[in-house]
Structure formats: structure tokens, C-alpha cells
DOVEXSE-56561 format. One record per residue (C-alpha): residue number from 1; residue in one letter; x, y, z. Coordinates in steps of 0.02 Angstrom, whole numbers, padded with zeros to 5 digits. Layout:
N
 num residuo     c1     c2     c3
 NUM       a      X      Y      Z
...
This chain:
109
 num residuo     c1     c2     c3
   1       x  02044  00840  03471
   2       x  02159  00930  03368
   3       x  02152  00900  03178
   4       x  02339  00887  03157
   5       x  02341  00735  03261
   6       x  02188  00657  03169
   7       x  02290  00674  03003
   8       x  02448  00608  03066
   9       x  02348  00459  03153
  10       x  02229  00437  03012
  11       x  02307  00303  02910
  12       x  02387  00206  03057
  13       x  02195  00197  03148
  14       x  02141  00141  02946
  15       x  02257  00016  02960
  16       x  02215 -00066  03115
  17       x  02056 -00118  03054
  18       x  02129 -00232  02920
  19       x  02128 -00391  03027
  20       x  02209 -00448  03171
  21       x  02400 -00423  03082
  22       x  02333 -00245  03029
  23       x  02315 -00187  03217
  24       x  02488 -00287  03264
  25       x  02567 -00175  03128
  26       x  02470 -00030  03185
  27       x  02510 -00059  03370
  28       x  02705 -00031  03265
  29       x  02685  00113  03187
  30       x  02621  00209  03329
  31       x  02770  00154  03452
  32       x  02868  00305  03386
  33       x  02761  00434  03378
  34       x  02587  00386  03533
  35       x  02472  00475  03417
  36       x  02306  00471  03522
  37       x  02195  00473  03392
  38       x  02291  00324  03313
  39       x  02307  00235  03487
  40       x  02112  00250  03527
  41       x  02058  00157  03335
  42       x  02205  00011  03400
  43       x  02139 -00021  03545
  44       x  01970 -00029  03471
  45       x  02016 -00124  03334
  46       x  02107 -00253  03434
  47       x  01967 -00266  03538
  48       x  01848 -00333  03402
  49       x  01987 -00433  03329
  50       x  02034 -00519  03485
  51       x  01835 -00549  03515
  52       x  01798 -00607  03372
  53       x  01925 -00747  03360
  54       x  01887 -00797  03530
  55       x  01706 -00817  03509
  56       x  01719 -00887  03345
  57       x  01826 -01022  03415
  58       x  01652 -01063  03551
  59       x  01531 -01034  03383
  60       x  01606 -01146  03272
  61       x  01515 -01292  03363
  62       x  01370 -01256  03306
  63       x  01283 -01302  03129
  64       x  01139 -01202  03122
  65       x  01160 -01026  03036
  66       x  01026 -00955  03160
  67       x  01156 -00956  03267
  68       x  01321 -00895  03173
  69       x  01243 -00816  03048
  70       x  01205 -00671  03164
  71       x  01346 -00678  03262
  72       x  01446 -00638  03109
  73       x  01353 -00492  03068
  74       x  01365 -00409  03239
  75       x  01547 -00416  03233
  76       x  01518 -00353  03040
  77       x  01444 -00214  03083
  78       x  01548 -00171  03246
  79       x  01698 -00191  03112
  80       x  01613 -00040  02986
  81       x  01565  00062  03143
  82       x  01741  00076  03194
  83       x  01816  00096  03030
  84       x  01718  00243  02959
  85       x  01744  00327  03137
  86       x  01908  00310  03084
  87       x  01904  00373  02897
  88       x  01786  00509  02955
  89       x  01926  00561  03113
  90       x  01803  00533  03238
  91       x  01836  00441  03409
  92       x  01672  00359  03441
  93       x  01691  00197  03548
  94       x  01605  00029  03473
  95       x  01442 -00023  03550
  96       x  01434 -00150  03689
  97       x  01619 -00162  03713
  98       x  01708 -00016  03657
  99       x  01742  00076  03825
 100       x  01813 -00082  03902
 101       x  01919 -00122  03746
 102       x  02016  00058  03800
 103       x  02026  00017  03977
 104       x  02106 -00174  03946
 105       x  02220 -00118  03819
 106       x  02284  00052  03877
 107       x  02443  00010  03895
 108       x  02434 -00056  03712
 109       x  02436  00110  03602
């Protein structure tokens, strides 16, 4: 990819790692200009977001920390994999999920 479109995308694919509003304001800022760099960390970012909250919503249930504990810290990690392939310009798709999170949302970024 060329590195004048990882610069320009840089801070918007940054920013859509900051929560669930981060990548709605993200999926905003890169309406104007379809950066692909910017649209690839969105759509990745989303991804986990959207996951997250809807598993969370099934894990909740359940008291013991055996079982959240760990689920929290796989989405943990799958949050800092995707944001230093971001801050290091790299378009590396998240384990387990990432290729399908840029097939459902391509339409999104």
C-alpha cells in the first residue's frame, strides 16, 4: 500500500479503536475522503466492537470469572492487535474474525 494513504488514514484507523462511538466517528471522517487504509482498521474495529457487546450481553449471566474473565481478555488482546497494526500502518486482519469483519461490513468504510 502506498505510504501516503497510510498517513492520511492513520489517525482516522487510531480513532476507530476508541470504542464503539470512536469507529461511528471514524466511519465519519472517512465518508469524504474512502481512505483504504482507514476503511480496513473501521471495519475491523467495528467488528470487535459490535462482538464484544453482543457477547457480553450472553456472558453477563454468568458469575464465575473462569468464564468472563477470559473472555475479556480475548477481546483485550484482539483490541491491542488491531490497534498497533494501526499505529504501526500495517493492515493485518484480527485473528478468528478479522476476514469476515471486512466482508460484512464492506459497504461500511
Amino acid at each position: 500500500m502506498e505510504n501516503n494513504t497510510v498517513q492520511q488514514g492513520k489517525t482516522t484507523a487510531i480513532i476507530s479503536y476508541l470504542t464503539i462511538l470512536g469507529s461511528i466517528i471514524a466511519i465519519f471522517m472517512n465518508l469524504e475522503s474512502k481512505n483504504t487504509f482507514a476503511g480496513f482498521h473501521i471495519r475491523q474495529a467495528f467488528g470487535i466492537n459490535i462482538t464484544f457487546y453482543i457477547l457480553a450481553y450472553f456472558v453477563r449471566n454468568f458469575d464465575s470469572w473462569m468464564v468472563s474473565g477470559p473472555f475479556y481478555i480475548c477481546f483485550v488482546v484482539l483490541w491491542i492487535y488491531g490497534f498497533i497494526g494501526a499505529v504501526q500502518g500495517e493492515m493485518k486482519t484480527i485473528p478468528l474474525l478479522g476476514e469476515q469483519f471486512q466482508k460484512w461490513f464492506k459497504n461500511l468504510a
